[in-house]
Biopython code that builds the backbone (N, CA, C, O; Angstrom):
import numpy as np
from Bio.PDB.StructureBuilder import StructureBuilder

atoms = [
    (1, "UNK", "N", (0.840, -1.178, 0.000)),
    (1, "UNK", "CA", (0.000, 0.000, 0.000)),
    (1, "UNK", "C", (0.887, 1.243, 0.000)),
    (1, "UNK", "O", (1.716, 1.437, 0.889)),
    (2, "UNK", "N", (0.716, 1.965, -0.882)),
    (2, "UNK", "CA", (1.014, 3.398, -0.933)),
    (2, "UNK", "C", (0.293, 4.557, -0.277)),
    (2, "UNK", "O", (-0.878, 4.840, -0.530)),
    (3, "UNK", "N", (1.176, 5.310, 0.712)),
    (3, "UNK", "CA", (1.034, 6.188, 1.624)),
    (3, "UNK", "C", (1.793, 7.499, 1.185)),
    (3, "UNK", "O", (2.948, 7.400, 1.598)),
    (4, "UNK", "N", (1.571, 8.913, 0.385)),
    (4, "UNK", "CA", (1.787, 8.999, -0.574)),
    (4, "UNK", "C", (2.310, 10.407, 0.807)),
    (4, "UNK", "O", (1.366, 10.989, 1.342)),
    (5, "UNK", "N", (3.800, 10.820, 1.253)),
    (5, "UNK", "CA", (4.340, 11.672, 2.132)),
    (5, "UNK", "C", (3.502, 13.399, 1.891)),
    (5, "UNK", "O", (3.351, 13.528, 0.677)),
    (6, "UNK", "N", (3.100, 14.329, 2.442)),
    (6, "UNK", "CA", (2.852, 15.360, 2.133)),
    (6, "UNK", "C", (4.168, 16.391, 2.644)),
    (6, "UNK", "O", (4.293, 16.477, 3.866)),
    (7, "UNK", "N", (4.859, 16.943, 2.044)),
    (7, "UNK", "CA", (5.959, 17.721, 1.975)),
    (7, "UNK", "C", (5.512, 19.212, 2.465)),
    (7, "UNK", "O", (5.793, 20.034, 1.593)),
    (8, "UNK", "N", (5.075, 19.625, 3.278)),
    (8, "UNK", "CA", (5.087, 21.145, 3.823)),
    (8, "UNK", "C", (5.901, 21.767, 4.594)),
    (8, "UNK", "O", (6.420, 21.265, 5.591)),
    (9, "UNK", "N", (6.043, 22.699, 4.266)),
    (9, "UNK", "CA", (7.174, 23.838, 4.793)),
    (9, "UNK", "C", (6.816, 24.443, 6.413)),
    (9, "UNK", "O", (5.746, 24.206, 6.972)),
    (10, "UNK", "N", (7.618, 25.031, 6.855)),
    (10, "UNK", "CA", (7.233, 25.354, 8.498)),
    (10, "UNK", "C", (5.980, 26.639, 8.311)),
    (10, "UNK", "O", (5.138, 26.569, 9.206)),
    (11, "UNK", "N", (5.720, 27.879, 7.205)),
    (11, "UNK", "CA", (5.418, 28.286, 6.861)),
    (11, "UNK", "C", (4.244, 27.604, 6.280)),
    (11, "UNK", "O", (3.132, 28.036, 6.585)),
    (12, "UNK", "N", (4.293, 27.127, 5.902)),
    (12, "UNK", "CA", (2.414, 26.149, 5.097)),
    (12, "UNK", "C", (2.019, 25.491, 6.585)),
    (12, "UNK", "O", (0.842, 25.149, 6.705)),
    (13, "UNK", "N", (2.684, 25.339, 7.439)),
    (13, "UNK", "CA", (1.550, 24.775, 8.659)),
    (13, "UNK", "C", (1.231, 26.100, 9.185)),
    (13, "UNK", "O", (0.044, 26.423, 9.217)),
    (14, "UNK", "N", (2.021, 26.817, 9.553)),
    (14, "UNK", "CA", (1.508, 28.107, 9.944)),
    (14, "UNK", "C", (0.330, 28.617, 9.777)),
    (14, "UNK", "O", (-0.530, 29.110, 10.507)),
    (15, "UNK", "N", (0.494, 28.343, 8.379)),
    (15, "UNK", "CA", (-0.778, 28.907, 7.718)),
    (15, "UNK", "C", (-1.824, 28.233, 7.713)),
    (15, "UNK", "O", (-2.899, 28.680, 7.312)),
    (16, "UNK", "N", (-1.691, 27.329, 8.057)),
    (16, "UNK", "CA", (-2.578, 25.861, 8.016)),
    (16, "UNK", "C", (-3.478, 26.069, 9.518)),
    (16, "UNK", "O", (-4.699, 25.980, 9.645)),
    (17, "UNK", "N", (-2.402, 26.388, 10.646)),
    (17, "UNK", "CA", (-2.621, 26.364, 12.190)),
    (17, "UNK", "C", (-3.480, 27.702, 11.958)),
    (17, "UNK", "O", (-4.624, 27.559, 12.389)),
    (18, "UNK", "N", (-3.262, 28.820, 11.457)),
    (18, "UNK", "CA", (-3.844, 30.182, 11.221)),
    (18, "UNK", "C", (-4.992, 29.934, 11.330)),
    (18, "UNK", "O", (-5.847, 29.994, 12.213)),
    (19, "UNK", "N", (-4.875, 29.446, 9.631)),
    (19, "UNK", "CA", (-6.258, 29.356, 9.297)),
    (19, "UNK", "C", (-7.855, 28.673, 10.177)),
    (19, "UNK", "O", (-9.044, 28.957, 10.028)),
    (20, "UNK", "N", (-7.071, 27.601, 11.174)),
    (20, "UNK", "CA", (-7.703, 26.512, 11.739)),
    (20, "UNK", "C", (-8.273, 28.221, 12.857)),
    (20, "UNK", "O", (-9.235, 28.958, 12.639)),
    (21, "UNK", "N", (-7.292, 28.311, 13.905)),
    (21, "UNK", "CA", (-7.430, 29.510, 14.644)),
    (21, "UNK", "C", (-8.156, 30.329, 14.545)),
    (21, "UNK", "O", (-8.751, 30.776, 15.526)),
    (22, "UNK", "N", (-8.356, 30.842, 13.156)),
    (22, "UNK", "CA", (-9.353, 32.026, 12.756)),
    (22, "UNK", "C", (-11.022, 31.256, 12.867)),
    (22, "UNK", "O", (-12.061, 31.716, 13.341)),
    (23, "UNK", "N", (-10.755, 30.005, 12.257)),
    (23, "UNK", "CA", (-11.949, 29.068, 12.721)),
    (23, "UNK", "C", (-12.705, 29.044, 13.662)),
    (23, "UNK", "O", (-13.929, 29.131, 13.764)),
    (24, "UNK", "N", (-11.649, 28.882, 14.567)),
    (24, "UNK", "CA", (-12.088, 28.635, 16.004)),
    (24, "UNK", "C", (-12.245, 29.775, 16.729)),
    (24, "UNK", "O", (-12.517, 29.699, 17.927)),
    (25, "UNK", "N", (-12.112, 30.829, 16.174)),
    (25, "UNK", "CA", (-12.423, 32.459, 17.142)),
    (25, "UNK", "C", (-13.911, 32.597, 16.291)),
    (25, "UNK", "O", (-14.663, 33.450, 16.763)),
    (26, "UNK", "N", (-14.287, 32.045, 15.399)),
    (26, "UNK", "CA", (-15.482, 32.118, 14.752)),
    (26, "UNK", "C", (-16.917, 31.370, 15.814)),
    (26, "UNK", "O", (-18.010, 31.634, 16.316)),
    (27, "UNK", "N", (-16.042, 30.456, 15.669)),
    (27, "UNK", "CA", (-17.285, 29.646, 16.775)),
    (27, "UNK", "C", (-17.147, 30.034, 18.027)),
    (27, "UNK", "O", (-18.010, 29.574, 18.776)),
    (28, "UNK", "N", (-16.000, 31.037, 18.737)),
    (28, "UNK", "CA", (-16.394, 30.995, 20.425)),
    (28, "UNK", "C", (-16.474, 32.166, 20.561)),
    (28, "UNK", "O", (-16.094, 32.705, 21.600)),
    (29, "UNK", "N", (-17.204, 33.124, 19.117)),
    (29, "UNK", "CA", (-17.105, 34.560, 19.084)),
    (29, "UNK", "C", (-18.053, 34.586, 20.157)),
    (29, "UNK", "O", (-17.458, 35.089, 21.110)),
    (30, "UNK", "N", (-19.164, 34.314, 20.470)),
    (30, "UNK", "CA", (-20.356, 34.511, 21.206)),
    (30, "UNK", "C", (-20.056, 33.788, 22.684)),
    (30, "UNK", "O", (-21.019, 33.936, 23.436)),
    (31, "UNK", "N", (-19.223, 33.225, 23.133)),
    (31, "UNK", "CA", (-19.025, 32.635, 24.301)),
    (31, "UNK", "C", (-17.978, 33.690, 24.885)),
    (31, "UNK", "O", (-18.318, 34.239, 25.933)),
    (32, "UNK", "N", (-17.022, 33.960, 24.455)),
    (32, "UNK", "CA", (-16.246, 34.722, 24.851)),
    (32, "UNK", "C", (-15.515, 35.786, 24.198)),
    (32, "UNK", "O", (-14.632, 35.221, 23.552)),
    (33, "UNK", "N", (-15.438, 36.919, 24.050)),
    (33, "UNK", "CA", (-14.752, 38.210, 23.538)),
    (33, "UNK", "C", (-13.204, 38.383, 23.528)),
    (33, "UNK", "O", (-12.495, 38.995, 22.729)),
    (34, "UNK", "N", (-12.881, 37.672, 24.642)),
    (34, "UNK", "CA", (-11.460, 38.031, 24.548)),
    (34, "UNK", "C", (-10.498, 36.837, 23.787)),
    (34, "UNK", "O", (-9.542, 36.954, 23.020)),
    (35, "UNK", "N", (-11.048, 35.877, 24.237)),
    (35, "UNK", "CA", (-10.816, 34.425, 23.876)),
    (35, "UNK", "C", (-10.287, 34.538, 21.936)),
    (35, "UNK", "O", (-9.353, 34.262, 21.183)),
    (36, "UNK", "N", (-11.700, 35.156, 21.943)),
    (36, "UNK", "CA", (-12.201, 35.432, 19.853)),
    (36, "UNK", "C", (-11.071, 36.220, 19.711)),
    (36, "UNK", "O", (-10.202, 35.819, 18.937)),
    (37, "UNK", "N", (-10.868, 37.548, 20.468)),
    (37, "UNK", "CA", (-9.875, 38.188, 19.721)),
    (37, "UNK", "C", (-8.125, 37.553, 19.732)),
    (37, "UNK", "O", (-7.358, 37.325, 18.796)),
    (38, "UNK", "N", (-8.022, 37.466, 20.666)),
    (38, "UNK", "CA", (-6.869, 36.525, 20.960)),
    (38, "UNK", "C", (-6.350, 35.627, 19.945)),
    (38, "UNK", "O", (-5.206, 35.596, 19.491)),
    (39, "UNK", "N", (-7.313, 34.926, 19.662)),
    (39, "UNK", "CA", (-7.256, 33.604, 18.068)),
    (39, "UNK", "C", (-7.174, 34.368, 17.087)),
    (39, "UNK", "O", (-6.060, 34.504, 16.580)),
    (40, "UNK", "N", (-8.103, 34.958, 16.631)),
    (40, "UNK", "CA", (-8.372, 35.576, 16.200)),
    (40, "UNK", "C", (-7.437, 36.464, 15.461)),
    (40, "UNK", "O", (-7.519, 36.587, 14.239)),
    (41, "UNK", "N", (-6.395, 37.195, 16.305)),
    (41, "UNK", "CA", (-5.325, 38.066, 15.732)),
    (41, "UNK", "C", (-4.163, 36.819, 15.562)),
    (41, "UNK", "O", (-3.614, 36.541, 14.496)),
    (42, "UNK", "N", (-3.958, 36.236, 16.685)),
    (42, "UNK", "CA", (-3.285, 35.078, 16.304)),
    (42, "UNK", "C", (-3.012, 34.128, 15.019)),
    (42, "UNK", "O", (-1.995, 33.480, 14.773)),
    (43, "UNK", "N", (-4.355, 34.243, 14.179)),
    (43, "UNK", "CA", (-4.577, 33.632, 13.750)),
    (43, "UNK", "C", (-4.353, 34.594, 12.322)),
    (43, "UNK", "O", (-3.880, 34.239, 11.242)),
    (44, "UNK", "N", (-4.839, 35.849, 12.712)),
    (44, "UNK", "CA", (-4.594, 36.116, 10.902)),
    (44, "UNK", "C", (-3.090, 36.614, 10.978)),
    (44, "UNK", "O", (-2.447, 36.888, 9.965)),
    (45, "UNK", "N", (-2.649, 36.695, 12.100)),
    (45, "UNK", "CA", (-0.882, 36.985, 11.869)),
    (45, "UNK", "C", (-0.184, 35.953, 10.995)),
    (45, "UNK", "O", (0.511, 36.065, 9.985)),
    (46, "UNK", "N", (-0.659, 34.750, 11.825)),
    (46, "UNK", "CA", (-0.198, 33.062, 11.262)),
    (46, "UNK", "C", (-0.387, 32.959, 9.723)),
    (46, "UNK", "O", (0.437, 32.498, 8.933)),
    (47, "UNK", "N", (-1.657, 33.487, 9.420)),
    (47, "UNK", "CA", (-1.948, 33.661, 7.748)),
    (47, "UNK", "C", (-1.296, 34.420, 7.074)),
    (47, "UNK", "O", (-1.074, 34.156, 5.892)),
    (48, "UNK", "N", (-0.777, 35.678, 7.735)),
    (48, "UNK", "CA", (-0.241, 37.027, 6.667)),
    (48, "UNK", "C", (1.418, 36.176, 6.525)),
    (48, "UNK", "O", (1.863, 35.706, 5.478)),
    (49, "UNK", "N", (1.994, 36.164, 7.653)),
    (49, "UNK", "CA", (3.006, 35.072, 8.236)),
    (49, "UNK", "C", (3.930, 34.835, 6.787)),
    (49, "UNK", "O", (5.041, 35.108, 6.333)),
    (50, "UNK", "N", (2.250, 33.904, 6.280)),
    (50, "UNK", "CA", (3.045, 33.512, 4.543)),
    (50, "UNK", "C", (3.658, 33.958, 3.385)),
    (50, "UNK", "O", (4.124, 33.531, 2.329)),
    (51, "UNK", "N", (3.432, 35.219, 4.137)),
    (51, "UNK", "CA", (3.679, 36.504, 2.980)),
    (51, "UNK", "C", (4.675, 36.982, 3.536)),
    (51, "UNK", "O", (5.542, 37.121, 2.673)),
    (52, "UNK", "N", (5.066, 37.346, 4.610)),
    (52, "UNK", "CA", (6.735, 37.775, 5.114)),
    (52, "UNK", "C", (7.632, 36.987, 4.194)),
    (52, "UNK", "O", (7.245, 35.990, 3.584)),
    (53, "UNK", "N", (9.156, 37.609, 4.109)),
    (53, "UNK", "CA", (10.194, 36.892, 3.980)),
    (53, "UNK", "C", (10.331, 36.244, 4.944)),
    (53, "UNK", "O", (10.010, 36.609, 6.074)),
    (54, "UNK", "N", (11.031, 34.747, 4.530)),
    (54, "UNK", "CA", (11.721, 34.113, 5.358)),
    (54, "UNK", "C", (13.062, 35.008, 6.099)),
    (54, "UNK", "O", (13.938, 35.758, 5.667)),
    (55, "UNK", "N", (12.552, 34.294, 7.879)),
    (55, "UNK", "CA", (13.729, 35.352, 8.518)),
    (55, "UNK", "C", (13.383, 34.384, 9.558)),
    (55, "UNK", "O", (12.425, 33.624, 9.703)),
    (56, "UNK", "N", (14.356, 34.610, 10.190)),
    (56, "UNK", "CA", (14.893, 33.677, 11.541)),
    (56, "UNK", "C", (13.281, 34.131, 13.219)),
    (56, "UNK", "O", (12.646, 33.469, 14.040)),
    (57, "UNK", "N", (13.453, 36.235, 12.629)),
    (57, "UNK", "CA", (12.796, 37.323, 13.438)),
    (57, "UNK", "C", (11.368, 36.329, 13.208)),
    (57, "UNK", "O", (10.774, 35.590, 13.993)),
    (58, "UNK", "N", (11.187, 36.586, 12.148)),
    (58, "UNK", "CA", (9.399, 36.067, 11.797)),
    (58, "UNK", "C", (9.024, 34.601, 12.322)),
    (58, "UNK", "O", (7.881, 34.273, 12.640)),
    (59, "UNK", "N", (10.442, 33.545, 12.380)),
    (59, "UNK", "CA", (9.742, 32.695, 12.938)),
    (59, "UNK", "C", (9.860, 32.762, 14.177)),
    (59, "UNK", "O", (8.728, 32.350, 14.433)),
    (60, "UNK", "N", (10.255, 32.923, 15.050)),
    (60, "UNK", "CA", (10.496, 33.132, 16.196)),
    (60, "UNK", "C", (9.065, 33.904, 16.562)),
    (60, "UNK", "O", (8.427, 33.482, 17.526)),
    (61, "UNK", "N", (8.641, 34.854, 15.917)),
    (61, "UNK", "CA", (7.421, 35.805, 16.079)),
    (61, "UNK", "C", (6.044, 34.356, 15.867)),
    (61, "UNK", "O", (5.007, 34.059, 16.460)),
    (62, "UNK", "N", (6.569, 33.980, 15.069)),
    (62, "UNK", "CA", (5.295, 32.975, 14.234)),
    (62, "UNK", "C", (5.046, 31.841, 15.794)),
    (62, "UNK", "O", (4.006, 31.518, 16.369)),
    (63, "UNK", "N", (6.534, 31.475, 16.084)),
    (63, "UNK", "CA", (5.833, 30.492, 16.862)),
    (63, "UNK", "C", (5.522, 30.821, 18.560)),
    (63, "UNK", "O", (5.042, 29.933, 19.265)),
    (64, "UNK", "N", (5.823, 32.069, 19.069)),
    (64, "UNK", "CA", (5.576, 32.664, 19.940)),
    (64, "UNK", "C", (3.842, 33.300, 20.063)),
    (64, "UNK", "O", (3.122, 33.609, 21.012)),
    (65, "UNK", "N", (3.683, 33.284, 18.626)),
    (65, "UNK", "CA", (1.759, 33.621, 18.374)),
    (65, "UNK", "C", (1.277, 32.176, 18.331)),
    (65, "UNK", "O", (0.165, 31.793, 18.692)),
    (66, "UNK", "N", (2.009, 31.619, 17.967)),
    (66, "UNK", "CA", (1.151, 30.435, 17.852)),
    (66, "UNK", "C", (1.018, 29.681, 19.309)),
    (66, "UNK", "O", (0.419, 28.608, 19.222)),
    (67, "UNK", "N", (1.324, 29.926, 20.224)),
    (67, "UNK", "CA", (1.430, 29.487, 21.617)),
    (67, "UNK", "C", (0.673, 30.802, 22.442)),
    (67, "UNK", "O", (0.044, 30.545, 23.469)),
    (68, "UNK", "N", (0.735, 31.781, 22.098)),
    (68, "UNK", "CA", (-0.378, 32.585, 23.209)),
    (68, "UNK", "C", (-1.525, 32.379, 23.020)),
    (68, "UNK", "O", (-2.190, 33.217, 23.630)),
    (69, "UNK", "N", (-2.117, 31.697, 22.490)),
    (69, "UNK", "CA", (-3.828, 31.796, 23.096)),
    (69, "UNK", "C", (-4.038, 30.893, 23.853)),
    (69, "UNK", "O", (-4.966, 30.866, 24.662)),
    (70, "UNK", "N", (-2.743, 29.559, 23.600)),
    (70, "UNK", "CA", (-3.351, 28.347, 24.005)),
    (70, "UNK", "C", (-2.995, 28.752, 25.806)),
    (70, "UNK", "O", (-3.575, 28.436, 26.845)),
    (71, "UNK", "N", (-1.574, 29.716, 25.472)),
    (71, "UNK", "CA", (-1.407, 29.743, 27.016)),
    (71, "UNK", "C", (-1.992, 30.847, 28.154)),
    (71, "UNK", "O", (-1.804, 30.917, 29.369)),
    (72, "UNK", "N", (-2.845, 31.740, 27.156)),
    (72, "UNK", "CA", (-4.139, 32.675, 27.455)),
    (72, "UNK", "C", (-5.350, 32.121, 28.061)),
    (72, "UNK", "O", (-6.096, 32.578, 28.927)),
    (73, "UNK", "N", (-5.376, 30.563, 27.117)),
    (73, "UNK", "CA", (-6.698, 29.815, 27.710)),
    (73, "UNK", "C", (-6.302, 29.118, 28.899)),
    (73, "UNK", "O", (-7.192, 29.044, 29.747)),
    (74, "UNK", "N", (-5.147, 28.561, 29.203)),
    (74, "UNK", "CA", (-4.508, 27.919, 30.429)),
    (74, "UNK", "C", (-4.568, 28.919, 31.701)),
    (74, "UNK", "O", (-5.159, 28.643, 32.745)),
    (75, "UNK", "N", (-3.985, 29.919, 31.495)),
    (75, "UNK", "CA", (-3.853, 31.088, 32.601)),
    (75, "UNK", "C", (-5.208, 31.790, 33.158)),
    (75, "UNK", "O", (-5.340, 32.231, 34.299)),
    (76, "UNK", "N", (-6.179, 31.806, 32.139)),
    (76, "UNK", "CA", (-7.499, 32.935, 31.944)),
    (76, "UNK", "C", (-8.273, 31.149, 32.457)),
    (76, "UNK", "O", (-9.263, 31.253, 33.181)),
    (77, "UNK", "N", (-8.019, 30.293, 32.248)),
    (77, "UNK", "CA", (-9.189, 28.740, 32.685)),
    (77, "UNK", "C", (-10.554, 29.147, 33.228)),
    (77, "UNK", "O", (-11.567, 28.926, 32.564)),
    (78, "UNK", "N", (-10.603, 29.757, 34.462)),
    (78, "UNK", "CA", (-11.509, 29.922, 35.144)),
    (78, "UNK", "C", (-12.726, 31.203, 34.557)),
    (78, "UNK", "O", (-13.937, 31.134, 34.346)),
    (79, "UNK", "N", (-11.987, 32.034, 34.466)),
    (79, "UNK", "CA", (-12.879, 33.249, 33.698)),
    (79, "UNK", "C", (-13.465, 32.740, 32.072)),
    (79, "UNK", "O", (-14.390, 33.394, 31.592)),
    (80, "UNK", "N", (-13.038, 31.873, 31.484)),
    (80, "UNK", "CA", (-13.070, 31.603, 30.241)),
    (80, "UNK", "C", (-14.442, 30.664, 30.522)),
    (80, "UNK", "O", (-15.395, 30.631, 29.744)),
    (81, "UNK", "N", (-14.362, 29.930, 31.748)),
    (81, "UNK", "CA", (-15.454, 29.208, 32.035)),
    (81, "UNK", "C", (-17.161, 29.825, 31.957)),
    (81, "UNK", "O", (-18.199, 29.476, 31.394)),
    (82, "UNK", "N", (-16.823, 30.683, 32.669)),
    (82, "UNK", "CA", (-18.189, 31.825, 33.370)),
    (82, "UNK", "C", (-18.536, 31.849, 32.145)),
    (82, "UNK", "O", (-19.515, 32.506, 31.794)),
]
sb = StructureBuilder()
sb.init_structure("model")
sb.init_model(0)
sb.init_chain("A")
sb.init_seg("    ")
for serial, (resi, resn, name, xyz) in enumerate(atoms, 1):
    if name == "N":
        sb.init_residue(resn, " ", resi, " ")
    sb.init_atom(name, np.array(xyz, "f"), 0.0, 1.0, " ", f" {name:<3s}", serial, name[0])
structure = sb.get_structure()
């Protein structure tokens, strides 16, 4: 059986994770405000992301956004609940 490898760049998941992100500030727009924006910017940074030059700065930026909401939702737990 052939399992046919998909080849993406650190940059195409980015954009991939973005895109998912922007998703998901869609559906918890109405549960929570801060939560939405949080992803939300997170998320279309992760998308524009693809359009920067490659630079050492941008990823470092890329994967430092890509870890604050999750660690926004860890820290914020309780209020995110209400």
């Amino acid at each position: 059986m052939f399992i046919p490898m998909i080849d993406l760049s650190v940059k195409e998941i980015y954009t991939i994770v973005g895109l998912l992100m922007l998703i998901l500030a869609v559906f918890t727009y109405s549960h929570n405000k801060k939560l939405t924006l949080v992803f939300g910017i997170s998320g279309a940074y992760l998308v524009l992301n693809y359009f920067l030059p490659k630079n050492l700065f941008f990823d470092i930026v890329s994967f430092v956004v890509l870890i604050t909401p999750f660690v926004y939702a860890r820290v914020y737990k309780k209020s995110l609940l209400d």
